[in-house]
N, C-alpha and C positions, 0 to 999 in steps of 0.2 A: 504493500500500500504506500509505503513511505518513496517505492522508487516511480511508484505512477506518476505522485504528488510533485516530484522533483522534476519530471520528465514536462509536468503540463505547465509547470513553472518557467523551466527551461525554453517551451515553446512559445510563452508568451512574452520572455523578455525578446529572444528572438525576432517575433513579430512586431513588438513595439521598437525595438531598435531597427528593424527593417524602414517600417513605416517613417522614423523619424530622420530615418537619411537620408533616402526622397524627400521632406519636406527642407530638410537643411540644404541640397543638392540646388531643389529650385532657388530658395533664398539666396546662396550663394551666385546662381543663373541673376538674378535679378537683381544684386549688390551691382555686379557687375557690368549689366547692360547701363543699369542705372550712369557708373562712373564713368563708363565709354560715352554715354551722350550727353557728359557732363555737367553731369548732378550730384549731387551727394543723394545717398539711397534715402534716407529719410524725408530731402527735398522731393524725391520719387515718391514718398508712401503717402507724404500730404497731399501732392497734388492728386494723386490717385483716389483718395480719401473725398477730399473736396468736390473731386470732379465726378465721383460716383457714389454721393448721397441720393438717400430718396427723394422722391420726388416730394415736396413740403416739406424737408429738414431745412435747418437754417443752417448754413454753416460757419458755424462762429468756433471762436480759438477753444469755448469750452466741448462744443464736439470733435473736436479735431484731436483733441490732448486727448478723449475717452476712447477713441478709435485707435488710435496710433497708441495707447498706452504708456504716452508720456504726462511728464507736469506739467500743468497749464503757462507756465511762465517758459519750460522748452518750447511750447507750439509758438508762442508770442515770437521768439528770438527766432525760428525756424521760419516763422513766414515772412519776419522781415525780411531774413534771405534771401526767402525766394520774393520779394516785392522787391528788392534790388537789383534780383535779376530779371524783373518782367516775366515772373512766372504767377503771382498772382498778386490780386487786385484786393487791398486790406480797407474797410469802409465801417466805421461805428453806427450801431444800428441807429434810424432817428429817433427811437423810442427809448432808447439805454442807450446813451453815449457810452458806458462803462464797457459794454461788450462791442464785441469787433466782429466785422460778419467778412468771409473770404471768398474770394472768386479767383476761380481759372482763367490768366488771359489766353487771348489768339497765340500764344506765343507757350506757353503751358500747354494747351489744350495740341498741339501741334507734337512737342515730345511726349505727350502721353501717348498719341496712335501711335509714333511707330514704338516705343517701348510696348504699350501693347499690344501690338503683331506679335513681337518676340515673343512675349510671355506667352501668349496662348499657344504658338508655339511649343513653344518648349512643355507646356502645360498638357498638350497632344502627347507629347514623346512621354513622358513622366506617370501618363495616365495607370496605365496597365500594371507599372507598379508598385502605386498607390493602393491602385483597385486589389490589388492580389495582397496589400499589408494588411489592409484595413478589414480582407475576407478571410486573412488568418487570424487578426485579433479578435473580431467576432468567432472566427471557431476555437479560440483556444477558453476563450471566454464560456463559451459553453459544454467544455470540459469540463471545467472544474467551475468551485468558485470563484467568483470574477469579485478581488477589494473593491470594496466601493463603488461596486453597481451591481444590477440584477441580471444575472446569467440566463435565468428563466425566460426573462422579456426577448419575445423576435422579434427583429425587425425585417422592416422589407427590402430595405434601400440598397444593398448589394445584392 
């Protein structure tokens, strides 16, 4: 029993280490395209952020810092950055001078297509295995028990 238990252990660190290096693999892909088209990768995550909220989000520095998982005062210094470089258009709402609302220029808006050709891209190649990490951590998951979540629960999405 004790060598099953090790065995289904083994196959889920496996899987989640699979999984996680495809996702570092693309980040890595995407650091990069980023500094080739001469951005810093964060200047990439914002305007990517900005430029693909929903539709009636506002985009202000405090959605921006909640998405990209920074401080609100990194988003503040990051977008004057990019307002220096004519990558976006920084404007206090008229209703709260306090907050700041961000837009994508023509000139933003221009490096994010072709960075995202690339990525999709590269997101096409990357696909199959992802799809094969995340189809073995659900099966290892239903081997045994799964910390911290319900092994029993199926889902459908793979």
């Amino acid at each position: 029993m004790k060598n099953a238990s090790l065995d289904t252990d083994r196959q889920r660190l496996r899987a989640l280490a699979g999984f996680r290096h495809s996702l570092r693999q693309f980040l890595l892909f995407s650091e990069q395209r980023a500094e080739q088209a001469g951005l810093h990768p964060q200047q990439h995550q914002l305007l990517l952020q900005v430029a693909g909220a929903p539709e009636g989000v506002e985009t202000t520095i405090s959605y921006a810092a909640e998405r990209l998982g920074l401080r609100h005062h990194s988003v503040v210094e990051l977008s004057k950055r990019c307002q220096q470089a004519d990558l976006l258009r920084r404007s206090h709402d008229p209703l709260d001078a306090r907050r700041v609302v961000l837009q994508v220029t023509a000139e933003g808006h221009r490096l994010l297509r072709a960075l995202s050709a690339d990525h999709e891209r590269e997101l096409h190649e990357l696909l199959p295995r992802l799809v094969q990490s995340l189809r073995s951590i659900r099966s290892s998951a239903t081997r045994g028990k799964h910390p911290g979540g319900n092994a029993d629960k199926k889902e459908e999405v793979l």
